[in-house]
N, C-alpha and C positions, 0 to 999 in steps of 0.2 A: 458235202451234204450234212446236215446237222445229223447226233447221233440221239438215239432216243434208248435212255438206260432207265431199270430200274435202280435207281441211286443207293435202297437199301443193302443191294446184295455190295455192292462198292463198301456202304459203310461198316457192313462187315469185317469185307476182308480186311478194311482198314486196322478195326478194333483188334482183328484176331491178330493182325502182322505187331501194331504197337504194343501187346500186352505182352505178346511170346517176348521180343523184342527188351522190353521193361523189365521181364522175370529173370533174363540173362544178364541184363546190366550191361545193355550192351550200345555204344553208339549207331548210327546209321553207317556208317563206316565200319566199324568192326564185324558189324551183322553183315552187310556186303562183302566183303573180303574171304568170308568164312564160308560163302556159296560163290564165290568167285566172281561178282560183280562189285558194281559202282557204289558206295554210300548215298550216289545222287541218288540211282535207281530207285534203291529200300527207298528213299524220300520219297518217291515221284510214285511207288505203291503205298505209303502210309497215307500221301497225303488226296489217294484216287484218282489223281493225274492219270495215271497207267495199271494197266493189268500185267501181273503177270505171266507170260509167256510159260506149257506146262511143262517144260523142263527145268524152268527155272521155280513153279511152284514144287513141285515137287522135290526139287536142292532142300526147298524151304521148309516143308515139312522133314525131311529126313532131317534136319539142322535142327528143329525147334521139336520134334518126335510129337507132331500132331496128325498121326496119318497120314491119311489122305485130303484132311481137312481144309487147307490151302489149294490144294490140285481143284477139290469138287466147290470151291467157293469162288474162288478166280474162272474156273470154264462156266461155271452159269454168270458171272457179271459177262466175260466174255460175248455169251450166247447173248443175253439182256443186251447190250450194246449194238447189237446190229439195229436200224433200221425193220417195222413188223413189214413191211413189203420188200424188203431183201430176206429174210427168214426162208420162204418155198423156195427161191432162187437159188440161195447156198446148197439145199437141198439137194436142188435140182444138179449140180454142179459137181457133190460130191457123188451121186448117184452115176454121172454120165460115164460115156464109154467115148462120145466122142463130145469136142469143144471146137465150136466153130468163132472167133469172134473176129471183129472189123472195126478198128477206129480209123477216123479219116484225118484226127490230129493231134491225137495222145497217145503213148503206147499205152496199149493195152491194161486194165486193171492187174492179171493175173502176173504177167511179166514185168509191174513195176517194182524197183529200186523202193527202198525206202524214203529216201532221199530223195530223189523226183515222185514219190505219192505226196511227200508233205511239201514241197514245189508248189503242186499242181492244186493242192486242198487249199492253202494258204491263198492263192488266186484267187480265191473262193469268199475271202474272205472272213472265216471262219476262227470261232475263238482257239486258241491254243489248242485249249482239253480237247477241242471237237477233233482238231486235224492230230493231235495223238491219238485218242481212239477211233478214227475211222481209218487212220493209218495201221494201228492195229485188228482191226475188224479185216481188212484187207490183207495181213500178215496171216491170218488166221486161216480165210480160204486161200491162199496160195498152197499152204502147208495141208490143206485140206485135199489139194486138188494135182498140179503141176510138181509140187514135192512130196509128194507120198512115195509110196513104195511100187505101187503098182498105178500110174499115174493114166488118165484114160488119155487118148488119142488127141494133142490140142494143135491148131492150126491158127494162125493168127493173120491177118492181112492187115496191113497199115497205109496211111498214107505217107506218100516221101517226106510231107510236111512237119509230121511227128519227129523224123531225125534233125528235126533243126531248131525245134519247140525248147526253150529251158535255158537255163544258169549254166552258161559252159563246164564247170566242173560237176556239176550236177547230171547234166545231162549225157558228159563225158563219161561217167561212172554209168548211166543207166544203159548209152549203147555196148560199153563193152560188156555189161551184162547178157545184153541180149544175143550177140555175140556167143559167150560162153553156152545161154539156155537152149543155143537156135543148135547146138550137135548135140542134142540128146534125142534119142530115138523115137521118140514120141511127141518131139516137137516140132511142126516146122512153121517158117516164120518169112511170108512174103510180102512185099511192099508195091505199093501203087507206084509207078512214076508219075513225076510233076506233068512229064508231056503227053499222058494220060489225058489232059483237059477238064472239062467239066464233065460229070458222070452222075450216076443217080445215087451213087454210095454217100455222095458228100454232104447228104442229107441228114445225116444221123450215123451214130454207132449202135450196134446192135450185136448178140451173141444166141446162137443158136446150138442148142444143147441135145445131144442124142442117146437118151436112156437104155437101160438095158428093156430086148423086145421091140427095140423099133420104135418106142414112144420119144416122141421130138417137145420141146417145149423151147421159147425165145424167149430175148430180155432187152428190153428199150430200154434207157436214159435218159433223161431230160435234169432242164434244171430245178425243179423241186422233188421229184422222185422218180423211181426204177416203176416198172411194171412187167410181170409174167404173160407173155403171150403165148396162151393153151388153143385158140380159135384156128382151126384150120382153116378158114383164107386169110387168116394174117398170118399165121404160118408157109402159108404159098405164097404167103409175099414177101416176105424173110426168105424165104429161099431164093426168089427171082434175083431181089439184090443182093445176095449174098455170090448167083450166078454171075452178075455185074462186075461185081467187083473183082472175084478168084481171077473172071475169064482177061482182068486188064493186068492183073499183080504178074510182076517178076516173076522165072524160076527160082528157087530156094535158092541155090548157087549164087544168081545175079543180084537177088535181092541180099546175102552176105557181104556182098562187095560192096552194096550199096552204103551198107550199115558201116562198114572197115574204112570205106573212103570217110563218109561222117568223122569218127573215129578221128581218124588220122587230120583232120580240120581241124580237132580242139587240141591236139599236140602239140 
């Protein structure tokens, strides 16, 4: 999906990286090395391709002694880059206690690879810049969300179809992730079987969100935009198919195997 940025905060940080950058006499390279990345990298932040990630702004300031100046210019291009109808959603996502989501033939947004995010965006069509940043818009709440510290409760149901979707090494790398994400404690990760049949899940993906207090809020996808579903009968109805599909998925267990047999296919 196309990304919608304020371009000026980008051209900032551009200015701010190039000038530290010029004062030091330093190449793209040298400046890279010196925060322990790529000279492409530095390139691909001077020239707005890419944000920096905030450990890697912050390297940047402690390197160039600009504060926090890079951290708080890089998180608002960050923030600007999302999509304004994804903005309550992330919200809502950071706020949750619990995460319900269902794709019927992609894995899941929060549990994607990088590497199968820019797969699946590139599908899309999409120019370069847009699938780096909304590959990074999507890096953003993972770390938001499922890699935090205190990570809220996510469940994920998939279609078996998803294990077989992608670029064999691509894909190869995305299921043994999911593998590794599926034994952490507040994960679990069950899959539809194919001999499931036709069911009402296959209708759509959808993620149903549980705040703290008991407030529920959902999230459709399509292909021109996300939308937030606050309406309780459309919330009743995200739940019924959400009942659909949990009551046809694997056990966690089966659905592991499921994934390790895949696996074991692109070996």
């Amino acid at each position: 999906m196309p990304i919608h940025i304020r371009e000026h905060w980008v051209s900032d940080l551009r200015e701010i990286l190039r000038k530290q950058r010029a004062a030091k006499r330093l190449t793209q390279d040298q400046a890279g090395a010196a925060i322990n990345v790529s000279g492409s990298l530095i390139a691909a932040f001077e020239c707005g391709r890419l944000v920096p990630q905030p450990d890697t702004a912050e390297r940047l300031d402690a390197f160039f002694g600009t504060g926090d100046e890079i951290r708080r210019t890089a998180e608002t291009a960050r923030e600007d880059a999302q999509a304004p109808w994804l903005r309550p959603w992330t919200d809502n996502e950071k706020r949750a206690v619990l995460l319900r989501t269902f794709e019927p033939n992609l894995i899941p947004g929060l549990l994607q690879t990088e590497a199968y995010s820019r797969a699946v965006l590139r599908g899309t069509r999409l120019p370069d810049e847009a699938v780096e940043r909304t590959t990074q818009v999507r890096k953003d709440r993972q770390a938001a969300t499922v890699d935090r510290v205190d990570p809220p409760m996510l469940t994920a149901v998939l279609g078996e179809a998803a294990l077989h979707c992608g670029p064999p090494d691509v894909l190869k790398e995305q299921l043994d992730h999911l593998v590794d994400v599926g034994h952490r404690p507040r994960v679990q990760i069950r899959v539809v079987p194919r001999s499931a049949g036709l069911h009402g899940g296959l209708s759509g993906a959808f993620v149903l969100a549980t705040l703290p207090g008991g407030v529920r809020a959902g999230y459709l996808d399509d292909q021109l935009r996300g939308r937030v579903v606050t309406d309780v009968d459309d919330l009743h109805g995200l739940e019924l198919a959400w009942d659909i599909v949990s009551g046809l998925a694997l056990p966690v267990d089966q659905s592991r195997d499921l994934i390790v047999k895949a696996v074991e296919e692109h070996d």
